[in-house]
C-alpha positions in Angstrom: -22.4 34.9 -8.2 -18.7 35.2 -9.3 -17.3 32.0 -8.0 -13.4 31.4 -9.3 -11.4 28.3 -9.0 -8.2 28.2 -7.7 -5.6 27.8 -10.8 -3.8 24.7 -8.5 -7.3 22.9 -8.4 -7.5 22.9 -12.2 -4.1 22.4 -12.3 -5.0 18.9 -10.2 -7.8 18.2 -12.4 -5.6 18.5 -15.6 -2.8 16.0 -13.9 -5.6 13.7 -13.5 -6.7 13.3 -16.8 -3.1 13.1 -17.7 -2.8 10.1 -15.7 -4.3 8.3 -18.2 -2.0 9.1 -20.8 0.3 6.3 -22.6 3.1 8.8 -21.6 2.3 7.7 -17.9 1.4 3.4 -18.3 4.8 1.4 -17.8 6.0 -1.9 -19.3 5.6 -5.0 -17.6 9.4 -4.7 -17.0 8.6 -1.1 -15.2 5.7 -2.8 -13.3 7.8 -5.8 -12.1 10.8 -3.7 -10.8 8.7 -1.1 -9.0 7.0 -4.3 -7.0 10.4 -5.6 -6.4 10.8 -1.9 -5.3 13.6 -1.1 -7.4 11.5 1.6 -8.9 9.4 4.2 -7.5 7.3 7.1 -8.7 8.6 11.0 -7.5 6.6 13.8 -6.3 8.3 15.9 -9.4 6.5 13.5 -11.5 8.8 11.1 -12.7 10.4 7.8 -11.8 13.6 7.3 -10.4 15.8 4.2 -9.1 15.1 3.4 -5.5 18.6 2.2 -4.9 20.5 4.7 -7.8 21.4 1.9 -9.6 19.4 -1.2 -11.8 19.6 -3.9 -14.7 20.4 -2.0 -18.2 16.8 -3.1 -19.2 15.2 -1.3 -16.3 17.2 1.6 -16.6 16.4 2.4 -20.0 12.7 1.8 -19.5 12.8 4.9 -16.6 14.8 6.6 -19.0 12.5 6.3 -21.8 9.3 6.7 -19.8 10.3 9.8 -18.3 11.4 11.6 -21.0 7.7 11.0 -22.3 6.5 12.5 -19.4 8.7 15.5 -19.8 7.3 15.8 -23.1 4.0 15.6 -22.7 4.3 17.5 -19.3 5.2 20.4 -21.5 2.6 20.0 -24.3 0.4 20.2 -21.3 1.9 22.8 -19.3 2.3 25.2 -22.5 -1.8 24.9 -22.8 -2.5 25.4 -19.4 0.1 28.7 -19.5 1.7 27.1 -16.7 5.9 26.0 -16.7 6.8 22.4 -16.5 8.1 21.8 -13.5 4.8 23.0 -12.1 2.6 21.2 -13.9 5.0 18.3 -13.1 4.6 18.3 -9.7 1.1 18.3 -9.6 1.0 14.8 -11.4 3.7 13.5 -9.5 1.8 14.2 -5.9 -1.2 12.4 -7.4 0.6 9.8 -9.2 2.6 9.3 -5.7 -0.5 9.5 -3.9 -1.9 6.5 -6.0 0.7 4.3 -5.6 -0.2 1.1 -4.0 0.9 0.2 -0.5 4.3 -1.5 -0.4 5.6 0.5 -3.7 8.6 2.9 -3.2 8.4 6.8 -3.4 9.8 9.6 -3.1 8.9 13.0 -1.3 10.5 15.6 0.2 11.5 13.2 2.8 13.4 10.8 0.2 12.5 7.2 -0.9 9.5 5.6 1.5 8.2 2.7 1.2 4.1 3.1 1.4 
């Protein structure tokens, strides 16, 4: 029997092992400011500022965090033969999906609080 699985379910099971990349932990200072919901966690896969604006310190942090995920988003992506954004995406549903009640995020629907 010729059974194939669908490209977006490997895709998934990729983004899940990704999770546990260093690219993906945050800082204390990260942790702290999405409880105080002044971070939040995207479905594109990265973070962004709840409110558009915070401390330098906090700013930076998102900054620097996300363009690790970018990175290793596309080291991933490129072996999967699949483009960024895609492979993105897929981690950001799940990382969004994870995210404990009363942490910010933001879908389609912009920022909710879960």
């Amino acid at each position: 029997m010729n059974v194939r699985i669908p490209s977006l379910f490997v895709l998934l099971a990729v983004a899940l092992m990704a999770l546990a990349s260093p690219a993906l932990a945050l800082s204390p200072v990260l942790e702290k400011a999405k409880k105080d919901g002044v971070v939040g966690e995207k479905v594109d896969g990265y973070l962004g500022l709840v409110k558009g604006s915070a401390p330098a310190d906090v700013s930076k942090a998102v900054k620097d965090v996300n363009t690790q995920r970018k990175a290793l988003y596309a080291q991933r992506a490129k072996a999967k033969g699949t483009d960024v954004a895609t492979y993105a995406a897929v981690v950001g549903k799940t990382q969004v999906d994870r995210e404990p009640t009363g942490n910010w995020v933001r879908t389609a629907k912009g920022w909710q609080k879960k």
